[in-house]
C-alpha positions, 0 to 999 in steps of 0.5 A: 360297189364303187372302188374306197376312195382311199385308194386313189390313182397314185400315177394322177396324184404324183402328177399333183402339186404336194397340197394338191396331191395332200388334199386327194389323199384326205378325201376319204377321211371326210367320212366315218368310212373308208368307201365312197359307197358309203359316203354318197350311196345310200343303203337299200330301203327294205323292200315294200317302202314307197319309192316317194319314201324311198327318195325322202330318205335317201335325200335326207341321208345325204344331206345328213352326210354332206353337212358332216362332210363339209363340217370336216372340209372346214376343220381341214388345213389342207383343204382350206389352203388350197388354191383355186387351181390346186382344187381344180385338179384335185376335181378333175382327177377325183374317181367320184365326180359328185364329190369333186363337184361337192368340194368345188362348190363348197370352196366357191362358197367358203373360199371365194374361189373361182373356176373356168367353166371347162372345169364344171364343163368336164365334171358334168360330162363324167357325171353324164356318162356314169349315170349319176343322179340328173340333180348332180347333172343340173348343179354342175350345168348351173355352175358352168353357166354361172363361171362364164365371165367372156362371151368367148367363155359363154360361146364354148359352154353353149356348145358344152350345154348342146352335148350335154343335152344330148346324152344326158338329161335336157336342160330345165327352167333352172338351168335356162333362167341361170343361162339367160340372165348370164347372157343378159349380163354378158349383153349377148342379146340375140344369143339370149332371144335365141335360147329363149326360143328354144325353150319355148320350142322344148315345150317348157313354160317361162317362168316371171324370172326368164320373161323378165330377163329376157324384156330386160335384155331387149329394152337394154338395146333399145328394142322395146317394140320386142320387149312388149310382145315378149310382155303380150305373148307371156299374158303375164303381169308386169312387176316392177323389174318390167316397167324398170326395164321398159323405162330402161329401152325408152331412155335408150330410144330418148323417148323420155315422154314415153318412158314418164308415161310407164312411171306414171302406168306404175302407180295406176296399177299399184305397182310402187316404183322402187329406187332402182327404177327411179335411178334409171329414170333419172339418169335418163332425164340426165342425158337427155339435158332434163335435169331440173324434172331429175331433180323433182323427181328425186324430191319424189323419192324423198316424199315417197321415203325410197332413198336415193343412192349415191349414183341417183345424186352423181348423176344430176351432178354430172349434168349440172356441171356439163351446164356450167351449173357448178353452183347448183351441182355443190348445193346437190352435193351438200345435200348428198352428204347431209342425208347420208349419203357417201359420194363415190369417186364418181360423184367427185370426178363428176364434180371436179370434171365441171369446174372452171377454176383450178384452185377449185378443182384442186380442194375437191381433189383434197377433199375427196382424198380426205374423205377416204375416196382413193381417186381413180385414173379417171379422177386424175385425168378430169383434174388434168383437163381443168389445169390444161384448160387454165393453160397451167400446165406445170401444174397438170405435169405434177398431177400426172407424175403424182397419179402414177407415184399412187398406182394410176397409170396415165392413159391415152385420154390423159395424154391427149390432153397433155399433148393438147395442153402442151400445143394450145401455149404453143410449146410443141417440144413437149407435146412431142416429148409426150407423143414419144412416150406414147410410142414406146410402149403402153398405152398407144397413140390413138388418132386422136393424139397424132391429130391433136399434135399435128393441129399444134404443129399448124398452129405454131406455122411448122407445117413441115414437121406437122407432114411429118407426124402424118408419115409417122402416124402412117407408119405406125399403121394409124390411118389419117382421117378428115379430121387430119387433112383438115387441119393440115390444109388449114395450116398451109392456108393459114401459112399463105401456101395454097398450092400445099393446100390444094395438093394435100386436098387432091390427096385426100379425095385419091384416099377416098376421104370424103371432104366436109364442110370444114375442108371447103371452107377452110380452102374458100377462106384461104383462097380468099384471104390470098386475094384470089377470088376465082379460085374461091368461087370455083372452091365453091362450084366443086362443093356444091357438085360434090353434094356438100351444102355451103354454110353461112361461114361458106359465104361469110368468107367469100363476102369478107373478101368482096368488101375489102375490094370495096365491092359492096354491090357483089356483096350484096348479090351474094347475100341475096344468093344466101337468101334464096338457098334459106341461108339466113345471114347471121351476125358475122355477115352483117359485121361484115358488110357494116365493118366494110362500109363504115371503113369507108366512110360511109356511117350513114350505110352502116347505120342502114345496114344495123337496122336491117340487121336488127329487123331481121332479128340478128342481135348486134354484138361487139364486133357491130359496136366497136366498128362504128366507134371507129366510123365516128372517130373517122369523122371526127365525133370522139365524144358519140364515139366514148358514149357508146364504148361507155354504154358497152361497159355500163350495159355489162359487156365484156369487151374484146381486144377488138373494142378496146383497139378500135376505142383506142385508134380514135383516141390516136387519131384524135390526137389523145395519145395519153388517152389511147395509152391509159385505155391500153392499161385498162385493157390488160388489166380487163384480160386482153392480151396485147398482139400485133394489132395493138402495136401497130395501131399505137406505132401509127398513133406515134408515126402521126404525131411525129408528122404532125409535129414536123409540119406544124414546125414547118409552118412557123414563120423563119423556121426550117424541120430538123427532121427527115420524112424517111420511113424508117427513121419515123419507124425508129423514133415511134419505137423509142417513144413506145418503148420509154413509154411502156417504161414508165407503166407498171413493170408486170404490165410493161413485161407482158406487153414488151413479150407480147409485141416482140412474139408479134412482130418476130412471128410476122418476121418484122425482125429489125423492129423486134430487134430495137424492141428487144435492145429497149428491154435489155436497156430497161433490165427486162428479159424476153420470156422463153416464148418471145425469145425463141420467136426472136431468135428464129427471126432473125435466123431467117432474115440470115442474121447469123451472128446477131442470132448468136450474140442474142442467144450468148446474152440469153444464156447469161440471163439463164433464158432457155430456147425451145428444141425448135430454137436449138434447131434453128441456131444449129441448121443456121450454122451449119448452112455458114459453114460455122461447124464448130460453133454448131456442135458447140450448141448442139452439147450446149443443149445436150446438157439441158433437160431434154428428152433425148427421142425428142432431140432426134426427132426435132434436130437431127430429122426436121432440122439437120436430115430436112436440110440434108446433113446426113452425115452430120446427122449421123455424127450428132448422133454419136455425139449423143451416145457418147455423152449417154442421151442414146434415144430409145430403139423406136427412135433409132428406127425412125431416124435410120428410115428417114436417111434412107429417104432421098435427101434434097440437094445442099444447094437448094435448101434455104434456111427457111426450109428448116424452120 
């Protein structure tokens, strides 16, 4: 007889918890008696009963009993009240494995507990070695199977199954359903198949269940060639969950013709498809860009009284929203709701993802709150996404401290776009900032983020520091890919520094990265924008033998430079060239070639060539009309030329900043300049921001009429010019006559074009002009916006302006007009290579004092600004100053800070200011 279970091990339950240890001690009190013999043993039959008899009875009992015994678990505090660990000692601790495994179950049941498949795994090995009843045996292997969450869980309990098969009974059809259908959920396919096998191997026949699992998990990776013998050998009849799943491997393959060819074989076969396979056929549809057969064939649903769910509805939403069909997503939404139906966080993340507008975007976010659907870190990052986009970026920084106040916190996905958000307006201080928080703990940059950055650093002409993000991301052991390199060549090109180009290039190929596409024609454009058609070509010989096929952009580039050389015969043996690798010229080659001829002259060519263009199929846009505006203001014909920018706006053309300018050089050279003026107007107001174009064609406008004023004084009888023909002076006079005039438009206009030349001209390094430009505005009271200010004043820092820089940046500081990092930088370096010491360490606390992250400051000031000019000792005294006044950067950034000093630093003698700039 076993022992009474009264008398438990007293040595294991001192090594329990007290509850633990409370609960072991009220086994025995879950029966009348005090022996586990008679509790779970029944007593012997008397003998000459049926053994069929014998076994009703005895199962009977014990069912009897184990109600009564669960009917005392439940009334017992202790056992209720134990933890899921508590429980998992209690068990395997317990003399009587049937009874632990009993009370395990009755609290998975009742408490919700969980347990590891090691615990079930344990309890059937003692259930095998005592020889206890093979039901007992299968209920614990069914458990185990059932706890695994991991495929490293399932991958050690198989191995548990394998020993336990071997010195116990082996598995049956319930132990191998249960297994499979864990295994499809754990997407453990080809384990599955191979268990499947076996099965077959022990002689046992599947039941619908286990082929059904098994042509499931085989369509769900897209192998439904596999799945129909599995459906061939079975001889089976396929149900609903078969065609659901063949329909699932179709959508998988996007063979969407084949997967509507099961749909309809369901109806033929009186098979009534339920709403699961109508959910998956529709989010198949959804996928594929087939939204519209989606949408009938949710009408199909409603006709068939099959209800759709929440996912049927979010999933036509989604892709209408990815079609830019916002309208006809909320008309669906609408619908949604009024048939019942609760949108998801899915459903509102999908719909907030498709707007264009934040304002929108903003009241769905509202709206989802107020509805109960508690938005998710996703949901955040969509809502970021469309404000970055916007350019609204404080916006997006409060949407991202808001997510983390209500418990979301801010993935990569999220910061990536901050990051690009912050490059695309062109402020890489905060884009860094970002970076850096990335890098002091969760979650980690991905390449994605230092690529992001370091686009934005090329972007705004930094390349030095973008170099530097590649040596970061190369420490912190992410490896640079095509994406990287192309961006840094493409920044160098754009820079005008093709030796860079082409040494970051070679470096690529060495790594073993294989150049696209966008690699060579990046470098062909560089190549040709530098005038330097040779190297150009031979860019084009080394891609072509390298295996990459040039594009249409390849030798748009290439004929681009030809026509400026005004060879329009080499232009025209390339487009042939095009023709016969069957590369059809587009609409930016005929642009091209027209813009070209019609610079010089020659309407009647372009003309010629418009119409080539348009039998070849080739629609003309914008960029084809705006080139003989300026063809016909060339010649003199003003009025053909503001009828066909007229017909441009009548046919509902959204004019670029490329139509109004040329527009606006045939009023100047017509001599309307009040003409040419107004147009200026009415294109801010249409959305073209102004640029350095703009300015120069309005400041040749303004020098041309000075001219023309002084010779037709010259020609008056008696009359002598009072006025000189030397360029700067006609300069300096076209500058005033542009500022008073943009004094007198509308003072927001007159802001945003003043801000907008004054970027222009000091990024091109035209610094005297964006001085007179910048005393003009102070004279009207106007103050440069952050970005033109911290273009200006690096300006004139690289002109060695040093006390200009300094009285620009005294009177900035009075307007309370802040400098990015890169500004400080500049002013302090600049300073510092004059021997201007104590001014430099005066604006160093100055900007010590403003809010800005102190790994930031590091990284901007001391390593690209003071340690790239080679201070090293006084990178190191900064460095104390900013612990001294508690802005101690973080320990990563002391580490990157102490091994780039420890690099050579180049010699003071040879480092320019540009160098640092």
């Amino acid at each position: 007889m076993a022992p009474p279970i009264a008398l438990l091990r007293p040595l294991s339950l001192l090594l329990l918890r007290p509850r633990a240890a409370a609960a072991a001690h009220l086994l025995p009190a879950f029966s009348s008696s005090s022996s586990a013999a008679n509790n779970y043993i029944p007593a012997p039959d008397p003998p000459g009963t049926p053994l069929s008899q014998t076994r009703t009875a005895q199962q009977s009992r014990r069912r009897k009993q184990k109600k009564q015994t669960e009917r005392r678990w439940q009334r017992s505090a202790v056992v209720t009240t134990l933890t899921p660990a508590q429980a998992a000692a209690v068990a395997t601790t317990h003399p009587d494995a049937t009874s632990a495994l009993d009370l395990l179950i009755f609290l998975a049941r009742e408490r919700s507990h969980e347990y590891s498949p090691d615990t079930f795994a344990t309890l059937a090995l003692r259930l095998v070695e005592a020889r206890r009843c093979p039901a007992d045996v299968g209920r614990a292997r069914v458990h185990m199977i059932r706890a695994c969450r991991t495929p490293l869980e399932m991958t050690r309990a198989m191995d548990d199954l394998d020993t336990l098969a071997r010195r116990g009974p082996r598995m049956d059809l319930m132990a191998y359903g249960t297994l499979l259908v864990q295994l499809n959920t754990l997407g453990m396919t080809a384990t599955l198949v191979d268990r499947y096998r076996r099965l077959l191997r022990e002689g046992l026949k599947p039941n619908l269940l286990i082929y059904n699992t098994v042509i499931n998990a085989l369509c769900k990776d897209g192998n439904v060639t596999d799945a129909l013998s599995v459906v061939s050998e079975s001889g089976m009849k396929p149900d609903a969950f078969t065609y659901m799943s063949m329909i699932i491997g179709y959508c998988k393959n996007n063979d969407l013709g084949s997967a509507i060819e099961v749909f309809a074989r369901m109806g033929k076969e009186g098979c009534e498809p339920n709403a699961a396979t109508y959910s998956n056929l529709i989010n198949g549809l959804c996928d594929s860009g087939r939204v519209n057969e989606a949408l009938d064939l949710m009408g199909e649903m409603t006709q068939r009284a099959v209800l759709p769910t929440a996912n049927d509805f979010t999933a036509p939403i989604a892709a209408l929203c990815d079609k830019g069909r916002t309208e006809d997503a909320w008309r669906l939404f609408v619908d949604m709701k009024q048939k019942g139906c609760r949108p998801t966080v899915y459903t509102y993340t999908s719909l907030i993802s498709g707007q264009r507008a934040p304002r929108v975007a903003i009241g769905l976010f509202h709206r989802m709150v107020r509805d109960g659907v508690l938005p998710d870190t996703v949901t955040y990052s969509a809502l970021v996404n469309v404000l970055v986009e916007d350019s609204k970026m404080d916006s997006a920084l409060i949407v991202c401290n808001a997510m983390q106040r209500h418990g979301c916190l801010p993935n990569t996905i999220t910061y990536n776009k901050m990051i690009k958000g912050y490059c695309k307006i062109g402020d890489t201080d905060k884009a860094m900032a970002m970076l850096i928080s990335l890098l002091k703990g969760k979650p980690t940059a991905t390449l994605v983020t230092y690529n992001t950055i370091i686009k934005g650093y090329c972007d705004s002409g930094n390349t030095s520091a973008a170099l530097k993000i590649l040596e970061l991301m190369e420490a912190n052991g992410c490896e640079p890919d095509e994406w990287s390199y192309n961006e840094l060549i493409a920044g160098f090109c754009n820079v005008g520094e093709m030796e860079s180009a082409s040494r970051l290039f070679s470096e690529m190929v060495c790594r073993g990265i294989r150049p696209d596409e966008v690699t060579y024609n990046t470098l062909i454009s560089g190549y040709c924008t530098d005038e330097k058609l040779d190297r150009a070509s031979e860019m084009l010989e080394h891609m072509k033998e390298s295996g990459c096929r040039p594009t249409v952009r390849t030798y748009n580039a290439l004929i681009h430079a030809l026509t400026k050389q005004n060879n329009f015969s080499a232009a025209e043996r390339l487009c042939e060239v095009m023709l016969e690798e069957k590369i059809s010229p587009n609409v930016v080659t005929y642009n091209t070639m027209i813009d070209g001829l019609c610079r010089n002259g020659a309407t009647s060519l372009a003309l010629e060539m418009l119409n080539r263009m348009v039998e070849n199929s080739c629609l003309p846009d914008l960029r084809t009309y705006s080139s003989l505006i300026q063809a016909l203001g060339q010649e003199g014909k003003v009025e053909e030329a503001e009828k066909l920018f007229s017909d441009l706006l009548r046919q509902g053309h959204t004019l670029d900043e490329v139509a109004y300018i040329k527009m606006i050089q045939v009023y100047i050279i017509s001599g309307k300049l009040d003409c040419a003026f107004g147009l200026l107007g009415k294109m801010i107001n249409a959305g073209c921001q102004p640029t350095l174009w703009t300015y120069d064609v309005l400041i040749k406008g303004l020098q041309n009429e000075y001219l023309m004023g002084d010779q037709k004084l010259v020609s008056l009888p008696d009359s002598v010019s009072n006025c000189s023909f030397d360029d700067q002076a006609i300069k300096e006079y076209a500058i005033s006559v542009l500022s008073s005039k943009l004094a007198d438009v509308d003072l927001g206009l007159s802001r945003q074009l003043n801000d907008a030349f004054l970027s222009g001209l000091s990024r091109s390094g035209r610094w005297y002009e964006a001085y007179k430009l910048y005393r003009s505005m102070v004279g009207q009271g106007l103050c440069p916006n952050q970005e033109a200010y911290n273009y200006f004043i690096i300006s004139i820092l690289r002109a060695r302006k040093v006390d200009l820089a300094m009285g620009v940046f005294r009177h900035m500081s009075a307007q309370h007009c802040e400098l990015h990092l890169v500004g400080y930088k500049a002013l302090i370096c600049a300073l510092c290579q004059f021997n201007r010491r104590k001014e430099a360490q005066f604006i160093f606390e100055h900007m010590l004092s403003r809010p800005f992250d102190p790994d930031n400051i590091v990284w901007t000031v001391l390593i690209d600004g003071l340690l790239g000019a080679g201070y090293k000792d006084l990178c190191m005294e900064y460095l104390h100053i900013m612990e001294n006044n508690h802005r101690e950067p973080s320990f990563r950034s002391y580490n990157i800070l102490a091994r780039e000093a420890l690099k050579k630093q180049p010699s003071l003698g040879s480092v320019g200011l540009d160098a640092h700039q």
